[in-house]
VEXDREN-2710 file (C-alpha; in Angstrom, 1 decimal):
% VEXDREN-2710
k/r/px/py/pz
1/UNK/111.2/191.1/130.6
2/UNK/109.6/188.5/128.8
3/UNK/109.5/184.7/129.4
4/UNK/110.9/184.1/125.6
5/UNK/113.9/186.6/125.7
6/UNK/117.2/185.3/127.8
7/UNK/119.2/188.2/128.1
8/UNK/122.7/189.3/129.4
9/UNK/122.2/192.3/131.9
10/UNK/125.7/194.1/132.6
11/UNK/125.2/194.1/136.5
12/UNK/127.7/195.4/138.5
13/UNK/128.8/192.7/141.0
14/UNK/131.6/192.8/143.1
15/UNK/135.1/191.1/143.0
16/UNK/135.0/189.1/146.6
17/UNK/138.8/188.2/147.2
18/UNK/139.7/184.9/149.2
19/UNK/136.7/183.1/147.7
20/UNK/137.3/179.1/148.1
21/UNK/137.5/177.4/144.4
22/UNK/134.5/177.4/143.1
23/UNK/132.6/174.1/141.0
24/UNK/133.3/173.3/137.6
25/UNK/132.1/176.2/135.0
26/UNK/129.0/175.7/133.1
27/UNK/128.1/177.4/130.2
28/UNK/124.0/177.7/129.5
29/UNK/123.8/178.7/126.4
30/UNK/119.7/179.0/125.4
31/UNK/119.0/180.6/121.7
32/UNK/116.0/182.9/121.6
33/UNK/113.3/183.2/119.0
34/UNK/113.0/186.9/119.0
35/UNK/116.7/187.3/118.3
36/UNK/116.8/184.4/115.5
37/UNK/115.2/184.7/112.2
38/UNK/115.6/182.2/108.9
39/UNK/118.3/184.3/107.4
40/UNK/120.1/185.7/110.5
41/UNK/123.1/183.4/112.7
42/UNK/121.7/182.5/116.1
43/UNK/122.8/184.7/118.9
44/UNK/123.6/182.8/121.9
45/UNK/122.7/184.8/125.0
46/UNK/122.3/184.2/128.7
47/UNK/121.0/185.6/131.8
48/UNK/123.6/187.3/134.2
49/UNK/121.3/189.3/136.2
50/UNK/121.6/187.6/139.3
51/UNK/124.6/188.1/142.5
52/UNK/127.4/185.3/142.2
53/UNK/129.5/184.4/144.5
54/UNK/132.1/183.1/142.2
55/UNK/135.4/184.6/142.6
56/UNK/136.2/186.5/138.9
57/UNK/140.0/186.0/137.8
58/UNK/142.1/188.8/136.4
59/UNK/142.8/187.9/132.4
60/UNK/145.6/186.3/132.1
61/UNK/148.2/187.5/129.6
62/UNK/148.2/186.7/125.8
63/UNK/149.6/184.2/124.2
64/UNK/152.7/184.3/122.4
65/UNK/152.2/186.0/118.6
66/UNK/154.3/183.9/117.0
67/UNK/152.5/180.8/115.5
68/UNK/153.6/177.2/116.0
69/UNK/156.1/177.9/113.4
70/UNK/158.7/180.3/115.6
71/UNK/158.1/178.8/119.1
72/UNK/159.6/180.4/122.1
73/UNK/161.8/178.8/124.7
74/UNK/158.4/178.3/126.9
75/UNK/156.9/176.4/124.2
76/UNK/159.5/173.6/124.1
77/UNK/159.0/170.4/126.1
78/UNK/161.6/168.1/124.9
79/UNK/160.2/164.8/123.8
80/UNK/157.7/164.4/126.5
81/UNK/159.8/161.6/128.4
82/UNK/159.9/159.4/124.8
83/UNK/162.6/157.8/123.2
84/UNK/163.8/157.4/119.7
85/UNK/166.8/156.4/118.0
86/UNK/169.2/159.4/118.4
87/UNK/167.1/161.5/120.2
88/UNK/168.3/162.4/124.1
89/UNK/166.3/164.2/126.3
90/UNK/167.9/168.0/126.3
91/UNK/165.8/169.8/128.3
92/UNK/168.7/171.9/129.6
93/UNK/169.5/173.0/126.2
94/UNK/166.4/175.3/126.2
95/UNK/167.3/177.6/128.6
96/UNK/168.8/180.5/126.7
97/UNK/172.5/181.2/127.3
98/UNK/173.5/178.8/129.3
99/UNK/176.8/177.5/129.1
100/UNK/178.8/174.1/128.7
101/UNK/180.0/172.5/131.4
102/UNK/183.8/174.1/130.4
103/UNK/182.0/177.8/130.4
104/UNK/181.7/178.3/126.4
105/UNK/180.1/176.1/123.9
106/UNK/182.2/175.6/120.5
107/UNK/179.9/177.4/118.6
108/UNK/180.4/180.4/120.8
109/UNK/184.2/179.6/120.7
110/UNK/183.9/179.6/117.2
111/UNK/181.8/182.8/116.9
112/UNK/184.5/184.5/119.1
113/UNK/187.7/183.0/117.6
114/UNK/186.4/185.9/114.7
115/UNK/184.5/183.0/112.4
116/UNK/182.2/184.8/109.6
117/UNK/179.3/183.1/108.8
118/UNK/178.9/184.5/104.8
119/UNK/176.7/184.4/102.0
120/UNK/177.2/181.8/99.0
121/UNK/175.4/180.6/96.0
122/UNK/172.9/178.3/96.2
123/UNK/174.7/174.9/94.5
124/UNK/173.2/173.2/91.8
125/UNK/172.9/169.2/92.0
126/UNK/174.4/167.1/89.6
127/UNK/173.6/163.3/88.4
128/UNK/175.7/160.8/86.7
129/UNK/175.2/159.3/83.2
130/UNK/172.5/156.5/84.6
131/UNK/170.9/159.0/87.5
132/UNK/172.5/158.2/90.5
133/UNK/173.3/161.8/92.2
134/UNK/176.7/163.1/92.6
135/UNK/178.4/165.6/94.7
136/UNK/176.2/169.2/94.3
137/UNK/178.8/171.8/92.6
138/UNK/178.5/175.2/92.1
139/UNK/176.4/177.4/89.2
140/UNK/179.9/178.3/87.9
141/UNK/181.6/174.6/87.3
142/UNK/177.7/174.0/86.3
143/UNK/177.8/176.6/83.3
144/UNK/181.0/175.7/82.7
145/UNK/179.6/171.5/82.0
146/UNK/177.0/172.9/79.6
147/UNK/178.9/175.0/77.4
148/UNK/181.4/172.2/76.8
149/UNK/178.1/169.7/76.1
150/UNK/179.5/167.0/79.4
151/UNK/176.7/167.4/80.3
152/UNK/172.3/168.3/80.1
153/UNK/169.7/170.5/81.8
154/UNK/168.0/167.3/83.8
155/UNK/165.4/169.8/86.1
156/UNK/164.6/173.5/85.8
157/UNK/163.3/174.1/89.3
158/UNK/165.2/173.1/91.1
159/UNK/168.5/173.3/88.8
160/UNK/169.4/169.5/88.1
161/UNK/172.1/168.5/85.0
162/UNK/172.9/165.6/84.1
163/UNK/176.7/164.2/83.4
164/UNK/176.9/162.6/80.1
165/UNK/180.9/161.2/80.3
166/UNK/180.7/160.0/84.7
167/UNK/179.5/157.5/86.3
168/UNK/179.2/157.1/90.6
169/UNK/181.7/155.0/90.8
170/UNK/184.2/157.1/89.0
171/UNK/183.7/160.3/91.4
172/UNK/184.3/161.1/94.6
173/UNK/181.4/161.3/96.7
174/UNK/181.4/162.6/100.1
175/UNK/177.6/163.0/100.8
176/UNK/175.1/165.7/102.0
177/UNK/172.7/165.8/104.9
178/UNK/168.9/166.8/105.5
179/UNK/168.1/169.5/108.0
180/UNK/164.1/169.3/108.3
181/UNK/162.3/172.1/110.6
182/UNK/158.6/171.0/110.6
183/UNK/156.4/173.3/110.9
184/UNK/152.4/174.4/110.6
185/UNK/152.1/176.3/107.7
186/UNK/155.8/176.2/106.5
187/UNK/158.4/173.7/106.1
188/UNK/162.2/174.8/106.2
189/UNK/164.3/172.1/104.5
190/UNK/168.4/172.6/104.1
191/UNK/170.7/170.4/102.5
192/UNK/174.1/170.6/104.5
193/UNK/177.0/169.3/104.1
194/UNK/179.1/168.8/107.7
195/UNK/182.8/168.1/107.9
196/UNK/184.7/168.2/111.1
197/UNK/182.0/169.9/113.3
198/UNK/181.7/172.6/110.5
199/UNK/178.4/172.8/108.9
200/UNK/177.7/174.4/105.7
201/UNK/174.4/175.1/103.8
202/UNK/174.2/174.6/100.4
203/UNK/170.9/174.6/99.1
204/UNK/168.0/175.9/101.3
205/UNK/163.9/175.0/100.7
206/UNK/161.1/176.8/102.0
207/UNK/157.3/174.4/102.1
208/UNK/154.5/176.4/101.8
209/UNK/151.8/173.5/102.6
210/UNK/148.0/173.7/101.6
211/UNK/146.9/172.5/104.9
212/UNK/144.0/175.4/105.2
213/UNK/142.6/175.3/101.9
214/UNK/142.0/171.0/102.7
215/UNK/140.4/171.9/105.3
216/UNK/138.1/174.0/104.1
217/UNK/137.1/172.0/100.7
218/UNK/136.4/169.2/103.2
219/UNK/134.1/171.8/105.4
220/UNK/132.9/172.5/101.8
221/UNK/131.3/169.4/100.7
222/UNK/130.1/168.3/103.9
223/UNK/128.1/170.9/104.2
224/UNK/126.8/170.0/100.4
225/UNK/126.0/166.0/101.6
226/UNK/124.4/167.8/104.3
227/UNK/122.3/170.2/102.5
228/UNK/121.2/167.2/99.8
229/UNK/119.5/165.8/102.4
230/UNK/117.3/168.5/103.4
231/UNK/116.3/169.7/99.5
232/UNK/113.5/167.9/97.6
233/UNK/115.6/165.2/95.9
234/UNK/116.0/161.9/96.6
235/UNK/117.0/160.7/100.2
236/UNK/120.6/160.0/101.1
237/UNK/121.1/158.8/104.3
238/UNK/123.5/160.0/106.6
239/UNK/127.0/157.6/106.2
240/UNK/129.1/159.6/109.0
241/UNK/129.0/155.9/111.5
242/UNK/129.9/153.4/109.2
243/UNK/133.6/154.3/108.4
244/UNK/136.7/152.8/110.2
245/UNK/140.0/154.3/110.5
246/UNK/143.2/152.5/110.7
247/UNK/146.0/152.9/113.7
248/UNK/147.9/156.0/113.1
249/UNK/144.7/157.9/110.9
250/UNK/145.6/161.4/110.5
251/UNK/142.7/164.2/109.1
252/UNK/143.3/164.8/105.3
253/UNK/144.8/168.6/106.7
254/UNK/147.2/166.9/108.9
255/UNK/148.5/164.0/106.8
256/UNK/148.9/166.6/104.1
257/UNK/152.1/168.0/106.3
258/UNK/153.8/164.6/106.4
259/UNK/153.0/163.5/102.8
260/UNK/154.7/167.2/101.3
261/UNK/157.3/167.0/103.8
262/UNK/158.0/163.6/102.4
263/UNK/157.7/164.0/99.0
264/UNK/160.5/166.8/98.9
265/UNK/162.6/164.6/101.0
266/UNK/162.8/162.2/98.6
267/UNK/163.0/164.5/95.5
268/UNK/166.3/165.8/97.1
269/UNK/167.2/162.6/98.1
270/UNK/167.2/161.7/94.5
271/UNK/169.4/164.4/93.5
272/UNK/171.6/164.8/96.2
273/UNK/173.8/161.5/98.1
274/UNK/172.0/162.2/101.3
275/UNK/173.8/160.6/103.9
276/UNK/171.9/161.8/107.5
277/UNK/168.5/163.5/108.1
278/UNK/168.2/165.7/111.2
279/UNK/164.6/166.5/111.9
280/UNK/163.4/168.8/114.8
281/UNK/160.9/166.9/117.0
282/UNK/159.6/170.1/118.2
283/UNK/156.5/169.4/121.2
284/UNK/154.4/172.2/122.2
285/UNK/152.7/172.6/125.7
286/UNK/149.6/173.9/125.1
287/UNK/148.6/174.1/128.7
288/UNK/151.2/176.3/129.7
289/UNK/150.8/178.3/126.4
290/UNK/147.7/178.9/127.2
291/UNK/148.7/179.9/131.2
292/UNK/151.7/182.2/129.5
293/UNK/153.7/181.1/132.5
294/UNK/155.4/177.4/133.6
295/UNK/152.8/174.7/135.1
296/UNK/153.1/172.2/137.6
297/UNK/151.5/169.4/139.4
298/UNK/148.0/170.1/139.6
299/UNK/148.4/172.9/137.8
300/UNK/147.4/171.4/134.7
301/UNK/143.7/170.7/135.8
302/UNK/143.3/174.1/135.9
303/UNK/141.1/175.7/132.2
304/UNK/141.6/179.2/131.7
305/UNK/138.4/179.9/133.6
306/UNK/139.6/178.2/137.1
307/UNK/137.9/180.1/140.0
308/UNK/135.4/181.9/137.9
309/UNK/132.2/181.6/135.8
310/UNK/131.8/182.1/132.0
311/UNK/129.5/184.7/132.6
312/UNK/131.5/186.8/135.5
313/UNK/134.5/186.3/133.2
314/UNK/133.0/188.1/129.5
315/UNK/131.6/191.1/131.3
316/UNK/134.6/191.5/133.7
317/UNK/137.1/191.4/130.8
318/UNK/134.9/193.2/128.5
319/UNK/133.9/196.2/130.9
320/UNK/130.6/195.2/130.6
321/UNK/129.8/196.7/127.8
322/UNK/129.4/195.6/124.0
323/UNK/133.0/195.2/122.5
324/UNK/132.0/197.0/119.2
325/UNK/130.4/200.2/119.9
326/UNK/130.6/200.7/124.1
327/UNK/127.1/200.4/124.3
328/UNK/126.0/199.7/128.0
329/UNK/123.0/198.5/129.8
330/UNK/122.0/197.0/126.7
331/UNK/121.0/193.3/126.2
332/UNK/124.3/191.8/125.2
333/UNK/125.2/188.4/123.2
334/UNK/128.2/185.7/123.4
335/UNK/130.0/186.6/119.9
336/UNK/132.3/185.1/117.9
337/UNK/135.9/187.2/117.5
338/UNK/136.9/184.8/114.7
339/UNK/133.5/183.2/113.0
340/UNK/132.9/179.6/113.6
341/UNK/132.5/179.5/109.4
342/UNK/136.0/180.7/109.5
343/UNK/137.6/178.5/111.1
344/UNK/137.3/180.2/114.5
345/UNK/136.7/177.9/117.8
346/UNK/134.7/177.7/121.6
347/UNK/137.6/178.7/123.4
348/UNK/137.1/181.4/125.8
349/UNK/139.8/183.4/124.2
350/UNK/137.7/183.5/121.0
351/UNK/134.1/184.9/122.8
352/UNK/133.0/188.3/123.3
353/UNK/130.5/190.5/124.3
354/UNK/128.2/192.7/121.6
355/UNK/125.3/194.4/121.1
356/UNK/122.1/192.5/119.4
357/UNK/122.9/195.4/116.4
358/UNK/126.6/194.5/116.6
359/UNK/126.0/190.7/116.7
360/UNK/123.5/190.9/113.6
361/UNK/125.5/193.1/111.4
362/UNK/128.8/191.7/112.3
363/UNK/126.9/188.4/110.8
364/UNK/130.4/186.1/109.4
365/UNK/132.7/188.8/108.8
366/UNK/136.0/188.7/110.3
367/UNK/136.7/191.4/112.7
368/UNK/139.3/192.8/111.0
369/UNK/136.9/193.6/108.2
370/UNK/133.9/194.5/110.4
371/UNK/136.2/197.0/111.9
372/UNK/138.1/198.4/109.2
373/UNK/137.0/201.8/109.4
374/UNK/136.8/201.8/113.2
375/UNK/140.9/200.8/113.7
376/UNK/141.1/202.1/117.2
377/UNK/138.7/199.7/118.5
378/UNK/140.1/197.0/116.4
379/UNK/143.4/197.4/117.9
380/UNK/141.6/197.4/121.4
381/UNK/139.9/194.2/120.6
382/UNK/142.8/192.2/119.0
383/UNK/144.9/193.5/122.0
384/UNK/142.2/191.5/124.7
385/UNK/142.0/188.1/122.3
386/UNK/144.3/185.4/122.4
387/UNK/145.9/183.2/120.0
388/UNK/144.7/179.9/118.6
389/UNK/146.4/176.9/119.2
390/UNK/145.7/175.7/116.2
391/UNK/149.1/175.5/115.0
392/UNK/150.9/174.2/118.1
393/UNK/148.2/171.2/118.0
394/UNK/149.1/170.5/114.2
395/UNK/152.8/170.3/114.9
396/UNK/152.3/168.1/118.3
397/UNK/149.7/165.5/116.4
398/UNK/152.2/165.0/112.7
399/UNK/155.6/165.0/114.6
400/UNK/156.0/161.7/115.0
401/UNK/154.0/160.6/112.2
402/UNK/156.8/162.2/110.2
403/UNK/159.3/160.4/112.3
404/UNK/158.1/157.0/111.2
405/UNK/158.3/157.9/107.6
406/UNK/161.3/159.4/107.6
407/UNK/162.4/156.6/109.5
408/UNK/160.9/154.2/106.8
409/UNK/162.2/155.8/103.8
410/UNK/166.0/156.5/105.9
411/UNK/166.4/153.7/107.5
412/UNK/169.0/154.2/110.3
413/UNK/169.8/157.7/108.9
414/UNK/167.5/159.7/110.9
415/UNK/168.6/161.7/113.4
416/UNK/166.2/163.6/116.0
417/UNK/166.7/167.1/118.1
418/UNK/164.7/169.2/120.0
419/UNK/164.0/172.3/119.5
420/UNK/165.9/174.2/122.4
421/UNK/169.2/172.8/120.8
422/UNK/168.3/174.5/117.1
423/UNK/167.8/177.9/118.6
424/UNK/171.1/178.3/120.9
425/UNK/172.7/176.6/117.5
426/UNK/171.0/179.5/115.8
427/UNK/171.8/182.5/119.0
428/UNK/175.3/180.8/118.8
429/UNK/175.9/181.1/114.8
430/UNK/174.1/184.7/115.4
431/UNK/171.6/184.0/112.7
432/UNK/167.8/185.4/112.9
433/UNK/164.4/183.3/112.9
434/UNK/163.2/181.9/109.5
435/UNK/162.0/178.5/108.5
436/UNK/164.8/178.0/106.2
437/UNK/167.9/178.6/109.2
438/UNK/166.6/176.7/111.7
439/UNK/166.5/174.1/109.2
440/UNK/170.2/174.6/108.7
441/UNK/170.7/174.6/112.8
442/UNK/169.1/171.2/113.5
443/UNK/171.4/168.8/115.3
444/UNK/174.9/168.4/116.4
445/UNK/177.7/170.4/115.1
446/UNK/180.0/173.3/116.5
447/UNK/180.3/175.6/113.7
448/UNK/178.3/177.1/110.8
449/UNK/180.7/179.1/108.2
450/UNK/178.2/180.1/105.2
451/UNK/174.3/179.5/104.3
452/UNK/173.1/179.9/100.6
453/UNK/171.7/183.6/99.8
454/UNK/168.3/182.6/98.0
455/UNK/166.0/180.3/99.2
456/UNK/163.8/178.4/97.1
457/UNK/160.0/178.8/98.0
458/UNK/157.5/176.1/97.0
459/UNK/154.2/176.2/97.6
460/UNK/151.7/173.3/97.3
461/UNK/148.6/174.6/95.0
462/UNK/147.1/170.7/94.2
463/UNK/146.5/169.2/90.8
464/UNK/143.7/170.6/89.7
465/UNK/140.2/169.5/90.3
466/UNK/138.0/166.7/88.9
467/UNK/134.8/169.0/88.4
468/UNK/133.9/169.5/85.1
469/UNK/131.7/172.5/85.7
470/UNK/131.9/176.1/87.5
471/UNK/129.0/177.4/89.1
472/UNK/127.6/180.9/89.6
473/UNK/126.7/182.7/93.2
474/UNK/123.0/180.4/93.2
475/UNK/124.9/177.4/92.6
476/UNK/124.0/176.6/89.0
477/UNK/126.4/175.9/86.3
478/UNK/127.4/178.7/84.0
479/UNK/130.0/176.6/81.9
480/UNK/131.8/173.3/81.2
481/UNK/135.2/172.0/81.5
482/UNK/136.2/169.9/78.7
483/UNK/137.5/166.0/79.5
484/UNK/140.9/166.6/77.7
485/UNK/143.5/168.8/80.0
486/UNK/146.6/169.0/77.3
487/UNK/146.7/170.4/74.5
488/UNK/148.9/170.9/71.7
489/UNK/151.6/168.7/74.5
490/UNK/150.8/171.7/76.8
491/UNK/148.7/171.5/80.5
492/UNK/147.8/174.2/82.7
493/UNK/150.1/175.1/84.8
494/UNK/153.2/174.0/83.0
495/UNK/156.6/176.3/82.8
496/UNK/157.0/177.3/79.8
497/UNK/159.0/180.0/77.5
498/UNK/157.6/181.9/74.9
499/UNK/159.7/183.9/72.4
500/UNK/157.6/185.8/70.3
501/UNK/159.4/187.1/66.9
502/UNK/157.5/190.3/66.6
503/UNK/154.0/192.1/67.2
504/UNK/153.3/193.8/70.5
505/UNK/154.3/190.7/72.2
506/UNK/157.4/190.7/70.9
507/UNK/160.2/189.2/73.7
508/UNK/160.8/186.0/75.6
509/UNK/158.5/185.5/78.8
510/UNK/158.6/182.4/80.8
511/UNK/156.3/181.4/83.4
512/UNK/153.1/179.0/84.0
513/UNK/150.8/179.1/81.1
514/UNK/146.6/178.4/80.6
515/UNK/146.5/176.4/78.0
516/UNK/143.1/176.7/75.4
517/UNK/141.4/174.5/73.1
518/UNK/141.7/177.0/70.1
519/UNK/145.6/177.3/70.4
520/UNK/146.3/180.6/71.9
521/UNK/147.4/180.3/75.7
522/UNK/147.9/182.6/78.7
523/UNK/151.1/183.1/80.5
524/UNK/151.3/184.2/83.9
525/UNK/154.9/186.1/84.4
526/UNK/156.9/187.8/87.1
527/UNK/155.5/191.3/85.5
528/UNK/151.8/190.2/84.3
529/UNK/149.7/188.2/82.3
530/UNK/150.4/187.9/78.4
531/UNK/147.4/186.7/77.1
532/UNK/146.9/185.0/73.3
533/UNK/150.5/183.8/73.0
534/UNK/150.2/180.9/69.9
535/UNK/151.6/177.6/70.6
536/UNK/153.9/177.0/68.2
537/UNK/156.3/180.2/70.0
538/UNK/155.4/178.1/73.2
539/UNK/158.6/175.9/74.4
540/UNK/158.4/173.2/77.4
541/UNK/160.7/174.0/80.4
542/UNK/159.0/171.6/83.2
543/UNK/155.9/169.7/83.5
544/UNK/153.2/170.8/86.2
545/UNK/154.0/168.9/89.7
546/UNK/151.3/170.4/91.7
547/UNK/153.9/172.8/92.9
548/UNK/154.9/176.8/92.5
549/UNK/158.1/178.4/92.6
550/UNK/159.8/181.3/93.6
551/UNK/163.5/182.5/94.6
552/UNK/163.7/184.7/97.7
553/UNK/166.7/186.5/99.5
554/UNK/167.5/184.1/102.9
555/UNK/165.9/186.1/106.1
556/UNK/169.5/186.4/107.3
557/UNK/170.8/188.6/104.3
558/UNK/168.0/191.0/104.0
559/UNK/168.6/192.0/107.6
560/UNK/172.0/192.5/107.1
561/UNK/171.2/194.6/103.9
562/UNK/168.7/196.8/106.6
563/UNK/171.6/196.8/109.2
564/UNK/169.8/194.9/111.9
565/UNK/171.9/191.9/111.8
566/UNK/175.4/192.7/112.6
567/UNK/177.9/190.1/110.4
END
């Protein structure tokens, strides 16, 4: 073997049982000129051929496949021994079934006293004459005010009227309440209404935030500040060690959760008279995540690779052989499962073993497409990885930054719970797991007697971009946007309806439209594209809001329509 190449030699080496704990694990990574070239990723290998004494650890169990978003009962930590207003510590509520100190909790009672929890409509809010809200009613009393002209189309999405003959102080208004379940990817919001221990959902919002795509626009232009200064133009030095950042900085990805979570908090606040907002304060132990079991002590100082060696532990959980084709005896290479270019990290959970073939032609492709034709050993190798806790870590470093501004906005109105508490309110109501329910289960009450049938789903898409050109695959522009962005009173991204008189076009179709400079837009519909629609048959519904919009069946009722959730 030559001096140059640092290879990983599959020897076998025995597991020696009763070993004392070894030192800390050390990973020598050295890259090798033979196995690099310009265009080709580095392969990080190392030697392995020599005995160790080091004890090697059976792999533990996989994490849990759920993301951050559906947590298990493990997951939950209460609120880490911290107070805030409203919030008790309820780490007894997690465990699941057990009972109240009088044998049944009122839910249950409730549940077996032969309480339904049914299906409604999902309301539609209403404002007064000068735009305070009112009481939400229901789409038929809503119809019922526009036909007899008391009263105007305010919002589309979400349905908002406007009264044109009431004022506030004139009504009756009993107030609504927030339910917020914060989560990585999605946000469940419910607006509730809770009388007597007897909570009711009325209207029910789904968050779809834009968290990854942040991320990766950020990883995007770094990595174009960082290539300028490389190329043949003119120097830029480096600026990463002259910035500050204030108490309580958040990454752009993770403040994005907060700042959309806010935002629709206080667009319902403005339509709705929200009284209370119940937010879980969900906290994740990773450690014991990552251990699949319950920690304690010095437990936690233990890494996943306690009592072993990076090296002992890739060829003992990989069989010593390359995880792509079985190849043994081989030179093999540490590999990325998930590429570091997508997102993937250095946990031990995301390494493998491969073959210098393997490593090379797997290049950045996830595995899933590298081994898409090969599903037997993708199954094989998903089955042995792990799951990032990615998620988990997002929701632990944004909770309480989105207690403080709820907390700012609602002042004295917040209310906190833990997460243990919204699933036994959720086992007790017999409900299943979506964003949306255990939005709806958040807090203290005893009963739940109905939940809207359609969920609203929002996702965040942005507001556009401020480039003016597009490039091609080299990176040189192929076309330019124009400075104006409406046209003929239309943007992209508007909804809009279009009733076409006649041609092949003929009908109404609603949805977001492309708007042109020569007149003749695009609309993107629930059944296609309609392209070349002229803007005079082009009506405004609602002005672009950075936001997209669908209706959904509630998780709940779709089960029940499968027969899997017994009513």
């Amino acid at each position: 073997m030559s001096r140059g190449v640092i290879t990983l030699v599959a020897s076998h080496v025995p597991w020696p049982d009763g070993q004392s704990r070894p030192t800390r694990d050390q990973l020598s990574v050295t890259s090798t000129s033979q196995l690099t070239s310009r265009r080709r990723p580095k392969l990080a290998t190392f030697h392995a051929g020599q005995e160790t004494h080091q004890a090697v650890l059976p792999q533990r169990p996989a994490l849990e496949f759920e993301s951050a978003d559906t947590p298990g009962n493990k997951d939950e930590t209460g609120l880490e021994g911290r107070e805030a207003p409203g919030v008790g510590h309820v780490r007894g509520e997690i465990i699941s079934g057990s009972p109240a100190a009088d044998g049944v909790t009122p839910a249950r009672e409730g549940r077996e006293q032969g309480r339904e929890v049914h299906t409604t409509n999902p309301v539609v809010f209403v404002l007064d004459r000068h735009g305070i809200p009112l009481q939400p009613t229901s789409p038929a009393r809503a119809r019922r005010l526009l036909r007899s002209g008391r009263a105007v189309v305010h919002r589309h999405t979400p349905f908002v009227i406007r009264l044109k003959d009431r004022t506030a102080g004139a009504s009756q208004v009993d107030g609504v309440e927030l339910g917020i379940d914060p989560g990585s990817r999605h946000t469940g919001i419910a607006v509730v209404t809770t009388k007597d221990g007897n909570r009711r959902g009325l209207y029910h919002v789904e968050l779809t935030h834009r968290s990854m795509q942040i991320r990766d626009k950020l990883t995007q232009r770094a990595g174009y500040r960082r290539g300028r200064r490389t190329r043949n133009l003119r120097h830029r030095a480096p600026r990463f060690s002259n910035r500050g950042r204030s108490d309580g900085w958040l990454a752009p990805s993770l403040r994005h959760r907060v700042d959309t979570t806010m935002a629709w908090s206080r667009r319902l606040a403005r339509w709705a008279p929200v009284e209370a907002v119940h937010v879980e304060l969900a906290a994740f132990d990773t450690h014991a995540i990552s251990a699949g079991r319950p920690l304690e002590d010095v437990e936690y100082q233990h890494g996943t690779l306690h009592g072993t060696e990076v090296r002992e532990y890739l060829l003992a959980k990989w069989g010593r052989a390359c995880a792509y084709c079985d190849a043994k005896g081989v030179p093999l290479s540490v590999d990325h499962i998930e590429p570091r270019s997508r997102g993937g990290s250095d946990r031990i959970s995301n390494l493998t073993l491969a073959c210098v073939p393997c490593n090379q032609a797997k290049d950045n492709h996830s595995v899933e497409d590298f081994l898409k034709h090969r599903p037997r050993i993708l199954a094989r190798v998903l089955a042995q990885t792990k799951t990032p806790l990615r998620d988990a870590a997002a929701v632990n470093a944004t909770r309480w930054a989105l207690w403080r501004a709820l907390d700012a906005e609602f002042s004295g109105r917040v209310r906190g719970a833990s997460g243990g508490r919204t699933k036994w309110n959720r086992q007790c109501a017999n409900l299943p797991k979506s964003h949306t329910l255990d939005a709806l289960c958040v807090g203290r009450f005893d009963t739940i007697d109905q939940y809207p049938a359609d969920v609203l789903a929002v996702a965040a898409t942005g507001r556009g971009t401020y480039a003016r050109t597009r490039t091609n695959a080299s990176g040189f522009p192929r076309l330019r946007l124009p400075r104006q962005k409406r046209f003929h009173g239309f943007a992209t991204g508007d909804l809009v309806r279009a009733i076409v008189p006649k041609g092949r076009k003929a009908g109404t179709h609603k949805g977001r439209v492309a708007v042109r400079a020569r007149g003749t837009f695009t609309i993107r519909t629930a059944y296609g594209l309609i392209t070349d629609i002229h803007h005079r048959h082009v009506h405004l519904l609602q002005r672009a809001d950075g936001y997209a919009y669908i209706t959904t069946k509630e998780a709940a009722r779709a089960c029940r329509s499968e027969g899997n959730v017994p009513a």
